[in-house]
Each structure stands twice: as C-alpha cells, then as structure tokens.
C-alpha positions in Angstrom: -16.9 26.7 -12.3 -14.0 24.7 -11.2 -14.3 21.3 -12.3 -13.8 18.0 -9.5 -12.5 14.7 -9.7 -13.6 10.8 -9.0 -11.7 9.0 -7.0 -12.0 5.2 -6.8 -9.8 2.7 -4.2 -11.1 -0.7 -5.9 -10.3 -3.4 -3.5 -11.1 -7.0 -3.1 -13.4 -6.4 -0.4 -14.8 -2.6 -0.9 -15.0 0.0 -3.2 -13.9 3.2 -2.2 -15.1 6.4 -3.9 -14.8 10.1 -3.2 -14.9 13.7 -4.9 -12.0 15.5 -4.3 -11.1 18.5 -5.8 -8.3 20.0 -7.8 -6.7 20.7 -4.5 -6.8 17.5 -3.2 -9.9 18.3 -0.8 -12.3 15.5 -0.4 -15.7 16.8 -0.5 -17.8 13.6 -0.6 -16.7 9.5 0.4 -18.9 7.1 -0.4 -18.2 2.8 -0.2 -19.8 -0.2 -2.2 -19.2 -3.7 -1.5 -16.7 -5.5 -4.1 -19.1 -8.1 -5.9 -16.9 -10.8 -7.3 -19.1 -13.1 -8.2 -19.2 -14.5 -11.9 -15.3 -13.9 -12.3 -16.1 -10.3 -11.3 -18.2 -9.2 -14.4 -20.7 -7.0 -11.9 -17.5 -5.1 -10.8 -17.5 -2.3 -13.8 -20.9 -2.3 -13.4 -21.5 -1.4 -10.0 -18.8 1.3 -10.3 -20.7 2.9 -13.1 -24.2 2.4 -11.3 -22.5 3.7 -8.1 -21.3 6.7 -9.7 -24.5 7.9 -11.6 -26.1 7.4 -8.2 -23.8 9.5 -6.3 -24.3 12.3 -9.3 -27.9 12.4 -9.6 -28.2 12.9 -5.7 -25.8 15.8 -5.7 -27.4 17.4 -8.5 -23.7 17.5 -10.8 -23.7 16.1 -14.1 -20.6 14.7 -15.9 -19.9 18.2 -17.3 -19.1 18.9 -13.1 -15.7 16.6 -13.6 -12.4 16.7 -15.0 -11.6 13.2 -14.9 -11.9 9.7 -12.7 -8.6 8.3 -11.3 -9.0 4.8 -9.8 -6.4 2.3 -8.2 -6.3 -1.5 -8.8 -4.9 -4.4 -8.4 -3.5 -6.7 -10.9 -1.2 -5.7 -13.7 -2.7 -2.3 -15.1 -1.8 -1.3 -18.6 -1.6 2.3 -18.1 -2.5 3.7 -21.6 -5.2 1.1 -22.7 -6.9 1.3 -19.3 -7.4 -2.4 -18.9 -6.2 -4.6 -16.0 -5.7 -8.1 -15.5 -4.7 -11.0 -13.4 -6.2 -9.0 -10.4 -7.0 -12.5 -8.6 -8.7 -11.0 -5.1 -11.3 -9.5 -7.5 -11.7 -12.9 -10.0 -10.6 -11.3 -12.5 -8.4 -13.8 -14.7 -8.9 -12.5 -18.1 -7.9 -8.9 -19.9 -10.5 -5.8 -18.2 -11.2 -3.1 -20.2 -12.1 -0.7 -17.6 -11.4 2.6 -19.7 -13.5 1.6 -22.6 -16.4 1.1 -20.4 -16.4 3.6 -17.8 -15.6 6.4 -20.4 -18.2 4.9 -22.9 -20.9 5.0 -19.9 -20.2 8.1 -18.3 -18.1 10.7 -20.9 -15.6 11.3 -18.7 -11.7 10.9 -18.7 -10.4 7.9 -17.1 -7.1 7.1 -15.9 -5.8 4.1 -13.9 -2.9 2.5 -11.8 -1.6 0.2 -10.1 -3.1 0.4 -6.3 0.0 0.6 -4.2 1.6 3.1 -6.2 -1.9 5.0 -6.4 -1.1 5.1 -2.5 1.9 6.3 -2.6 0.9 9.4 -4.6 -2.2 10.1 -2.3 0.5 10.2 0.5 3.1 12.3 -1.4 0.7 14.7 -2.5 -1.6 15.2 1.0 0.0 13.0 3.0 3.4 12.4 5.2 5.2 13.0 1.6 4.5 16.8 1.9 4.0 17.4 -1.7 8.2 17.0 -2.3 8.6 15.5 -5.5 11.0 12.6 -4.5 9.0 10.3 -2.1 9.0 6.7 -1.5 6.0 4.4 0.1 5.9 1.1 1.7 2.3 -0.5 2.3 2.7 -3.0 5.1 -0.5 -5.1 5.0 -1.2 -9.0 4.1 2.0 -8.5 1.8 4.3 -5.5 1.5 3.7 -2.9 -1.7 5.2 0.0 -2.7 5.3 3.1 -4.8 8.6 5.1 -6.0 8.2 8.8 -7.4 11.1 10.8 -8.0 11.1 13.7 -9.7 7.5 13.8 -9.6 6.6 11.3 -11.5 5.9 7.4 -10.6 9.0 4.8 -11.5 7.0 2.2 -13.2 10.3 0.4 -14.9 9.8 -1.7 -18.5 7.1 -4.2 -17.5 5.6 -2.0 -15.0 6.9 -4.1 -11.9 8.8 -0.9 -10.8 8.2 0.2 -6.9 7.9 -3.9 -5.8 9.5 -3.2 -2.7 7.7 -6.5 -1.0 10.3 -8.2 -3.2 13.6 -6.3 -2.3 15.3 -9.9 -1.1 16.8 -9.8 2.7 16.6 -12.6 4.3 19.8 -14.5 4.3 19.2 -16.9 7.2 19.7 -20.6 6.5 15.6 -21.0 6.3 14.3 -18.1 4.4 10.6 -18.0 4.2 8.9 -19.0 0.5 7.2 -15.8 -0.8 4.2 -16.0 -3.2 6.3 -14.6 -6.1 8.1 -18.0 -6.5 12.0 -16.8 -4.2 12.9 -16.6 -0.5 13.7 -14.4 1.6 11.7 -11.2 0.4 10.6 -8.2 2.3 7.4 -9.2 2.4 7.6 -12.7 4.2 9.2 -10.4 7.1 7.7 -7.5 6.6 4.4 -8.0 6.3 1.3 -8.7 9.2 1.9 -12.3 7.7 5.7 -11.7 7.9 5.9 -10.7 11.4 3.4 -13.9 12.1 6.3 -16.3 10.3 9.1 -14.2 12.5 6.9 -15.2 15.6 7.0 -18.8 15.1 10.6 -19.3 13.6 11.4 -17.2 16.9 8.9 -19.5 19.4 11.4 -22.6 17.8 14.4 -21.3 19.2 13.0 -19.8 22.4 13.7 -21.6 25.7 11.9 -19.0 28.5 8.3 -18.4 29.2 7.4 -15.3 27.5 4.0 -15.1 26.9 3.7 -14.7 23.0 5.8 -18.3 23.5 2.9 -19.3 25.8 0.2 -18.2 23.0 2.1 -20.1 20.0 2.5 -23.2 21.5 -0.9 -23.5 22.5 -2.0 -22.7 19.3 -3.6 -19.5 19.8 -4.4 -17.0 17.4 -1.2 -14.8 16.8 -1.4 -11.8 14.7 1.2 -8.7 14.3 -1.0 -6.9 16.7 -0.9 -9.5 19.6 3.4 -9.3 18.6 3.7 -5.3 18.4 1.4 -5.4 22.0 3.6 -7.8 23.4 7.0 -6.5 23.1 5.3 -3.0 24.4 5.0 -4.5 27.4 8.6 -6.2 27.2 7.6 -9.4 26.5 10.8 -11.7 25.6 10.2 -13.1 22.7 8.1 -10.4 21.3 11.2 -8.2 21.8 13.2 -10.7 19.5 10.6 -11.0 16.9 10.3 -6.7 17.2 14.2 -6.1 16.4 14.2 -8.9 13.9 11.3 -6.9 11.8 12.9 -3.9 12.4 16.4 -5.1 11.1 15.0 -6.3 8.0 12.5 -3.1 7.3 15.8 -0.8 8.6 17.8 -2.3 5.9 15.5 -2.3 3.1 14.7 1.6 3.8 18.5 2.2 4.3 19.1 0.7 0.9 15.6 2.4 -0.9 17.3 5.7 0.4 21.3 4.7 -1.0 19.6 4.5 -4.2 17.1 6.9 -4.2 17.7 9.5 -1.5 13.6 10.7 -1.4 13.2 13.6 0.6 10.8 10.8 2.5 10.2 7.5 3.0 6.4 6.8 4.4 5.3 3.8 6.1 1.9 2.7 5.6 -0.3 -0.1 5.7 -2.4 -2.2 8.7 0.5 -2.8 10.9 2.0 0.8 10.9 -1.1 1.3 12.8 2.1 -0.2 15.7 2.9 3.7 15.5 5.9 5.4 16.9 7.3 1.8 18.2 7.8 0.6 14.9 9.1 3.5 13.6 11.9 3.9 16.7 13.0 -0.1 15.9 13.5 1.2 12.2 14.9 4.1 12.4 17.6 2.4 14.6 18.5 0.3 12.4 18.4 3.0 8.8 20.3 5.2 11.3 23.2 2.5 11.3 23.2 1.4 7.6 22.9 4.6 5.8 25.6 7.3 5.0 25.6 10.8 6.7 24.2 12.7 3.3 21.3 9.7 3.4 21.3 10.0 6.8 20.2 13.3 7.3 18.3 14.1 4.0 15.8 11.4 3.8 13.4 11.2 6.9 11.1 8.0 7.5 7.8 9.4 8.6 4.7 7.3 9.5 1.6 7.9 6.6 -1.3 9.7 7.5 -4.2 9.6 5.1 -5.2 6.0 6.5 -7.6 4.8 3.9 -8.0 7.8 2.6 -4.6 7.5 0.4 -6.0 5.6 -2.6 -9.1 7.5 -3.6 -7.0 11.0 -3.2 -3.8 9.5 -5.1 -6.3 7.6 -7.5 -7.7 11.8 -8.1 -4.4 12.9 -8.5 -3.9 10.6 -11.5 -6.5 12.9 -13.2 -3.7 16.0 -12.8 -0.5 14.1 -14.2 
C-alpha cells in the first residue's frame, strides 16, 4: 500500500488541508476557518479535530500516511517543530505544534516557514518544473520569498534566508517605511500595498487628467487591481506607476539571478493574478540589467498552482 501525505497551508484567515500523494497528486482539499481567538490556543486544536474528521470519513487510519507537512507564519524552528511570533494568528508566545500534533495523531510532522513552503509547492509541481535551482517571490499584502538551490531550501543562520520583500531598492529621496524597521524594501513597491504607495507618490507629481489621478484625489478606493486595469487601457499615470513597479521587481530578479542563476524565477502571489502584463514590464527591465549567461539561463515564469502551492510544498516537506 503506498502511503500519502497531509498537507496543511495555515493562514491567518483559513486553513488549508489536502492529501496528496508521494507524487505530488492531490487527492482530497478540504478548508477550516482560522480561529484566533484566545491568542490562538483553538488553532492546534482544530487542525487535529479537522484531521481525524477528514480520516474517519475516508475510512484511512494514521497507518494510511507517511507524514504531515504544514506551512506557517511566524519564525518556525525547523527541528523542534514550534513556531512563534506568528502575529496574524495571535500567536505571541513559543508553539509547540510538533509535540502536539504527533502526540495526537502518531504521525511524523514537519514544518516551515509559509513562503518558502510555497516556493517548494511551485518548484516541485509548479512553474519551477521540478529543476533543483528555483527561486519564488510571493507578491501579496507584503512580498515573501523562497530560495532552493541545489535542491534544498536556503534558510541562512537565523532562518531569515529567502526574505526577498527586504532586498533594499528604493533610492529615491522619499523611500517608503517598511514594517521591518528600513526604507526602501522590495516590499513597500512590490507589494498590492506597494503598488498602492507608488500610486499616490505618482498622483503628487502628476499634472494631467488620467483617471487613476481622478480616483486618488477623490479619495476613492485604489487597489493594485484598479492600477494594473488602468494602465491596460493606457491610462497615464497608471502607465508611470506600471514601469515604476516593474523597474524595481526587474531589478531585484536581475540581481536574485546575478547571485543565484535558478534555472527559474516564479512570480506568485495576489497581484500576479496582473498576468502576462506584469511579466512583459519585468522582463524588460531583467532583460537590461542582467548578463548574457543570466540572461539566457534563468527564465521568469508566472506560478501556477494558485493556492494550491502551500499544501503541495507543505507535503513535499514530508519527502526531504
């Protein structure tokens, strides 16, 4: 009988599970909400609850599973299974996921950090076509990432490898505050709140009557959706905002692939859902900052698991 996995994408919001198996097949997805209530305390819990659930309904028992893999946020302390400081789940003290979920359910248990679980998901079934050099950047609220070369994940010696968000590379003469305490990071450009600071530093300077100008000043909601649609359709100052956040993503990537040459550089995350427009302003720009043996090696390529990335890279954990 070949044995499956658990996967588990915890987020602040939902908790995404699925059986996958050992070739990276999902078989079964499942969600629970993210209860984080009481500092969080029901989180563990629920997972455990959720789990027995989902097993008693198939008809498997634990005996079914070679491991769980599960991706979190916070700082994650790899061999003791525990993570803490995760603040979009309340939890401000030390948790010791491992020792619980093992102790409830008898099976193996292994855990990292979310962005980087993502970034295997996509290397392994993903736009990273199994190669074992890959890098990810997750372009959400903030900007994550994940590093693996030579097949294994570059966590560095306080396990703040892969921080791409905070690759600095804003050197204008107002850089944007970023919630890690320095200017001018990745992720205060980068991000859907980025490209929202871009719009209005832009909207400042802009003297014409382009209608993402219009939408700012009269205090309308802006997000990197309403930008990205805009400068589709040409719009002005969308156009500036839409080079601007392709010069600084361009020149991140073009210095991620100096450094690293992956075979691939994926670009995930809510506002990749702009497609092959953001892609085109970014490739422009790697395409003028990198080096021909760069240039031509290491391809940027859109993800394509979608959500699906954290519970199939959180599985793959189990096969490390």
């Amino acid at each position: 009988m070949e044995k499956k996995i658990i996967g588990i994408d915890l987020g602040g919001t939902s908790i995404k599970f699925a059986i996958i198996t050992l070739a990276g097949e999902i078989q079964q997805k499942w969600s629970i909400p993210t209860n984080i209530h009481d500092e969080g305390s029901h989180i563990v819990d629920d997972i455990i609850d959720s789990i027995r659930h989902r097993l008693d309904m198939l008809g498997l028992t634990t005996e079914n599973f070679a491991g769980i893999g599960m991706g979190s946020p916070g700082v994650v302390d790899r061999e003791n299974g525990t993570v803490i400081g995760a603040y979009n789940l309340n939890w401000k003290t030390l948790q010791p996921l491992k020792e619980k979920i093992e102790g409830a359910l008898g099976i193996p248990f292994f855990i990292d950090n979310d962005a980087n679980v993502a970034a295997l998901g996509e290397k392994w079934m993903g736009a990273g076509g199994d190669q074992p050099d890959v890098t990810f950047f997750t372009l959400g609220t903030g900007v994550g990432g994940g590093i693996i070369a030579e097949n294994r994940l570059i966590h560095g010696v306080a396990g703040a490898g892969g921080e791409l968000g905070h690759i600095a590379v804003d050197f204008s003469e107002r850089p944007f505050a970023c919630t890690c305490g320095k200017k001018g990071c990745l992720e205060t450009v980068a991000s859907a709140t980025g490209i929202v600071n871009l719009a209005r530093r832009y909207a400042d300077e802009y003297a014409g009557d382009a209608e993402l100008k219009k939408l700012i000043d009269n205090g309308e909601e802006v997000t990197a959706k309403t930008v990205f649609d805009l400068a589709k359709e040409n719009d002005e100052l969308a156009l500036i905002v839409y080079r601007n956040f392709s010069r600084y993503l361009g020149i991140a990537c073009a210095n991620i692939a100096s450094v690293l040459n992956p075979s691939t550089i994926v670009i995930g995350g809510g506002v990749s859902a702009a497609g092959q427009f953001l892609l085109d302003g970014v490739q422009k720009v790697y395409d003028e900052n990198t080096f021909p043996q760069v240039r031509t090696t290491t391809k940027l390529a859109l993800a394509t698991l979608g959500n699906d990335a954290g519970v199939i890279g959180a599985a793959s954990l189990v096969l490390q």
